[in-house]
C-alpha positions in Angstrom: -122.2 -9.5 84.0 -119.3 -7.3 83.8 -117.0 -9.6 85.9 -118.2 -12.7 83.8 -117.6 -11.6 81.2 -113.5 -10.5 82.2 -113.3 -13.6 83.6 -114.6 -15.3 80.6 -112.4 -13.0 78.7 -109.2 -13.9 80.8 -109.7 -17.4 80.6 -109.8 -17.0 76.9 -106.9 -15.5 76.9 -105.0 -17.7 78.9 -106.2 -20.7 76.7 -105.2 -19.2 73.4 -101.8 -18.8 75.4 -101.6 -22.4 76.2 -102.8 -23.2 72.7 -99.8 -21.2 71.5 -97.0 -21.9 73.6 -98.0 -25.9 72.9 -97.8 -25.3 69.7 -94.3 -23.8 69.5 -93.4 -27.0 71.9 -94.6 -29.3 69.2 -93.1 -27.3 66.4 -89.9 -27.4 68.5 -89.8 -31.7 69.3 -91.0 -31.6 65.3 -87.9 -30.0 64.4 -85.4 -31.7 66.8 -87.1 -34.7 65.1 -86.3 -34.0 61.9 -82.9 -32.7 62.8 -82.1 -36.0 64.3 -83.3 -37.7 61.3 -81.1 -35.2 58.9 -78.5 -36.6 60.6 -79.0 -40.1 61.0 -79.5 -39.6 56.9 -76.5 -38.3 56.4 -74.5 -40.7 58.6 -75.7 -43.0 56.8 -75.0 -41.6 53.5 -71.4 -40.8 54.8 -71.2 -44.7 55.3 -72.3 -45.4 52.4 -70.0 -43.0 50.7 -66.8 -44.3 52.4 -68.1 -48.3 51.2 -68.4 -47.4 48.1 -64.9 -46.1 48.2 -63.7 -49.6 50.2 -65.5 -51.3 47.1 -64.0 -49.9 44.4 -60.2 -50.2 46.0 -61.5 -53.9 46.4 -62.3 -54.6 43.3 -59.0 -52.9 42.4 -57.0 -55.2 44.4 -59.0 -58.6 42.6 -58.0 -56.9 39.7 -54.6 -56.2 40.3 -54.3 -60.3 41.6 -56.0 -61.6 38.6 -53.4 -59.9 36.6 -50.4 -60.9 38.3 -51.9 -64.6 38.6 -52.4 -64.8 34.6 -48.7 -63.0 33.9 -47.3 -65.7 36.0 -49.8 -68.6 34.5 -48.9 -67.8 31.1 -52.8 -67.6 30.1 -54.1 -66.0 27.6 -55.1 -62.3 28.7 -57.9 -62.3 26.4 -59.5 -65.1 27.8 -59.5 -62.8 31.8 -60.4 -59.4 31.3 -59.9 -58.1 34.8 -61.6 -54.1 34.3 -62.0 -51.3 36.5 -64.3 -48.6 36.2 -62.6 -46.1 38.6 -65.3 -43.0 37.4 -68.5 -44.1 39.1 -70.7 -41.1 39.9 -71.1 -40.3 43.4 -74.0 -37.7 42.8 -75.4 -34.0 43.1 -77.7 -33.1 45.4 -76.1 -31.3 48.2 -76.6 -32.3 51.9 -74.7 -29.3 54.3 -72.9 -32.1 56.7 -71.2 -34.3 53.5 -68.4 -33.5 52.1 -69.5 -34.0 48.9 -72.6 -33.6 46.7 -74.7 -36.7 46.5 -77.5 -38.4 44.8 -79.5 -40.9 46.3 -80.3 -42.5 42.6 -77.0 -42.0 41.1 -75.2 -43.7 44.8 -77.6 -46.4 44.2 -76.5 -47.0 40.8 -73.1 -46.5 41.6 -73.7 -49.6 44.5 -75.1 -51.9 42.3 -72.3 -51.3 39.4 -69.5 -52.0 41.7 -71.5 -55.0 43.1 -71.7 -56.5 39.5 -68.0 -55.5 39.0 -66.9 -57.7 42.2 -69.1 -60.1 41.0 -68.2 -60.3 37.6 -64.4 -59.8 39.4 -65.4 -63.0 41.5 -66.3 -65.4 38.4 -63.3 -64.4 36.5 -60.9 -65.8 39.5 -63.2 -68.6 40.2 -62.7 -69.9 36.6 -59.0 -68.8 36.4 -59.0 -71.1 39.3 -60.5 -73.5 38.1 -58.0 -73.7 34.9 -54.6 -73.2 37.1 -55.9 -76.2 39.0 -56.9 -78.6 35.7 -53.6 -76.8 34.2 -51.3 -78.2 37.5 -53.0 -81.4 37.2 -52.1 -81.5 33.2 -48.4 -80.9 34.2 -48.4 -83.6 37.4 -49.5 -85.9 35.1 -46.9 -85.4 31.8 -43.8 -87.6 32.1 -40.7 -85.3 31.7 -36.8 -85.1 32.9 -34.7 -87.2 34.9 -36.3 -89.9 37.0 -33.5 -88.9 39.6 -33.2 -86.1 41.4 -29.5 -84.2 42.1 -26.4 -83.9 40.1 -24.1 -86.7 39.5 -26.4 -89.1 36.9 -25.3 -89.8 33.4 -27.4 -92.2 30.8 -24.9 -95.6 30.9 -27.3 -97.2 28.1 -29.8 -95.9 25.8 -33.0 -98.3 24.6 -32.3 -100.6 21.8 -30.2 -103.9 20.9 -27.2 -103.5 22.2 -24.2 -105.8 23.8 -25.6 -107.8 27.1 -23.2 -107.1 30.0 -23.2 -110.2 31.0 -23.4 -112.4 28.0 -22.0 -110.1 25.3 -24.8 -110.9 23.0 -27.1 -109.0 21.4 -30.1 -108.0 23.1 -32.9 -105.5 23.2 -32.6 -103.7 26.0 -36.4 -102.1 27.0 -35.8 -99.2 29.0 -32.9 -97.0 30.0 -30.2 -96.9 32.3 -29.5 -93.9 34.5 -26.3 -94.3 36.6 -25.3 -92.6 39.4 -24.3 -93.4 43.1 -25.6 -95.7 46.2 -28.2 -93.4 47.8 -28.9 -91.1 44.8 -32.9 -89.8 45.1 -35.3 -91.6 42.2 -38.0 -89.7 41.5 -41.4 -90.3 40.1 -41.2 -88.5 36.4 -44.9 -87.8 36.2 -47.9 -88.3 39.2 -49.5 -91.7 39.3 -50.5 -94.1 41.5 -48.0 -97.4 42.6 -49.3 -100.3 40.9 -46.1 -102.2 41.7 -43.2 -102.1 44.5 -41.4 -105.8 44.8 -38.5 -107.5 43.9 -38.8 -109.1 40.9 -36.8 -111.2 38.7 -33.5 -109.4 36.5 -35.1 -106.1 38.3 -34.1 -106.5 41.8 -36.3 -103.5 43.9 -38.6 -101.9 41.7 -41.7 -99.6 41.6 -44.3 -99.0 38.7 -46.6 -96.1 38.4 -49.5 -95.8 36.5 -50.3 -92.6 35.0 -53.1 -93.0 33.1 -54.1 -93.1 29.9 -52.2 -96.4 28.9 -48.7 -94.9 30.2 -46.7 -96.8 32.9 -43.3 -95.9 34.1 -41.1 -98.4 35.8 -37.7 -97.9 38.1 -36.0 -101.2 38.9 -32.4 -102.1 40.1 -33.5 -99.9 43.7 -31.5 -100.7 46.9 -34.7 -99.7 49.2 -38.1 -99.0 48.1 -40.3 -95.8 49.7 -44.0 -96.2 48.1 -46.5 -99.3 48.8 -49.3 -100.6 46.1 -51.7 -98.3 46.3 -49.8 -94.7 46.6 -50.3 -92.1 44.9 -47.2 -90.2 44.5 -46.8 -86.4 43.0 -44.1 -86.1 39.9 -41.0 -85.2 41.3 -41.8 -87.2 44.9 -38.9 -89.9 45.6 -39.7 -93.2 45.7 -36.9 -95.5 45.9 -33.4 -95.0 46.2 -30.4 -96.0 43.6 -29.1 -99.2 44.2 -27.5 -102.8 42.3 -29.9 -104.9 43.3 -31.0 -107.8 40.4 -29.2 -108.4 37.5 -27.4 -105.1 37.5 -23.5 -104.2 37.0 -23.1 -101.4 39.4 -25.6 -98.6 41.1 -28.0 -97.3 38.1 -31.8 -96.8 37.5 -33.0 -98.8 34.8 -36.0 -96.5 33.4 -38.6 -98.3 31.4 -41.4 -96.0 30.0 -44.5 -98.3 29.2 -47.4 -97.2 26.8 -50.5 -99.3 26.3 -48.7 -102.6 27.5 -44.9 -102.1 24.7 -42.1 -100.5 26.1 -41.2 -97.3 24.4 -37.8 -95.2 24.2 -38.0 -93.3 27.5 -35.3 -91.1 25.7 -38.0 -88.8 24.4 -39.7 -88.2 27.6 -36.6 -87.5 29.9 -35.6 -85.0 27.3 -38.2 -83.1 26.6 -39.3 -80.2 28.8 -41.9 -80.0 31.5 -45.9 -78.9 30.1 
């Protein structure tokens, strides 16, 4: 009985042992676990950190283009408020392998604030966009300056009745002649589309552009034309090149401005300034 009972005694004592040393085991995988996910936490909040960071020096750049593209547009500032909150909170709990305090709420909140900034960043320059581009389409499509491009062009003959050069009568004269040399670039004065390139009758080579709302411009007297029907052609893009061809004197661009099917003076539009 004696000898059962050490051996029953050792055997206990050997499984307590077990029980024990299985037990620091687990403890021990349990906190190499949890050490492992310490510091998967706070590589990931170390990454987080540093986006928020590449965020907030984004959104610093859109604002700092935004600016720049309004001071150059001329727009009103008021109408693009490009702001920067540069004091978002980065917490204060304190992990031991971050530099910094965070907190978990606080770095969410700071996420979604720089989130709505870029976002809010994003719309801005969409619609500044969105008004440069309607605001180069207004200025391709207003008639202004010379319909020749270079120096060397003087006005020979303004609109009006005056003296025909031929004749030496009277005579209204419907547009306005531009002379300059053999060669010399014309230009389209506004953007359009060619509704006419031809030789026609007293205008020798000639092109007409339609610009829209009832305005036509036309440039006869060409010695070659550079546009077919159906071009559309940007303001300032040559389209035919200064000639004597027609009923014409010597090279010269006779400029006819056109609105809603009467000529107008043309003097107005070549002298007043781009929009």
């Amino acid at each position: 009985m004696t000898s059962a009972w050490l051996l029953q005694s050792h055997y206990h004592q050997q499984l307590t042992l077990h029980k024990i040393e299985s037990l620091k085991e687990r403890n021990l995988i349990k906190q190499q676990y949890l050490q492992s996910l310490q510091s998967q936490t706070n590589q990931q909040m170390q990454s987080l950190a540093l986006k928020i960071g590449q965020l907030q020096a984004q959104s610093h750049r859109l604002n700092s283009l935004g600016e720049r593209v309004i001071e150059k547009s001329n727009l009103p500032k008021e109408e693009f408020e490009f702001n920067l909150d540069e004091n978002i909170p980065l917490g204060s709990l304190y992990y031991p392998d971050l530099p910094q305090k965070i907190d978990l709420t606080l770095l969410e909140k700071s996420v979604m604030q720089i989130s709505s900034q870029l976002q809010n960043n994003q719309n801005q320059l969409q619609q500044l966009e969105f008004t440069l581009n309607n605001h180069h389409l207004v200025n391709e499509l207003y008639i202004s300056g010379r319909p020749v491009s270079g120096k060397g062009s003087w006005i020979s003959s303004l609109f009006g009745t005056r003296s025909d050069p031929f004749t030496g009568r009277l005579t209204r004269h419907r547009g306005v002649d531009i002379a300059g040399y053999s060669g010399m670039p014309i230009i389209a004065a506004a953007a359009g589309v060619v509704t006419a390139s031809e030789k026609r009758s007293g205008y020798g080579l000639m092109v007409e552009i339609n610009h829209g709302s009832g305005f036509i411009t036309r440039y006869a007297h060409a010695e070659s034309l550079l546009v077919a029907v159906g071009a559309v052609v940007a303001k300032g893009q040559e389209i035919a090149v200064m000639g004597s061809t027609g009923r014409s004197t010597g090279p010269h661009v006779h400029y006819e401005v056109i609105k809603n099917g009467r000529q107008i003076d043309p003097d107005y539009y070549i002298h007043r300034l781009p929009s």
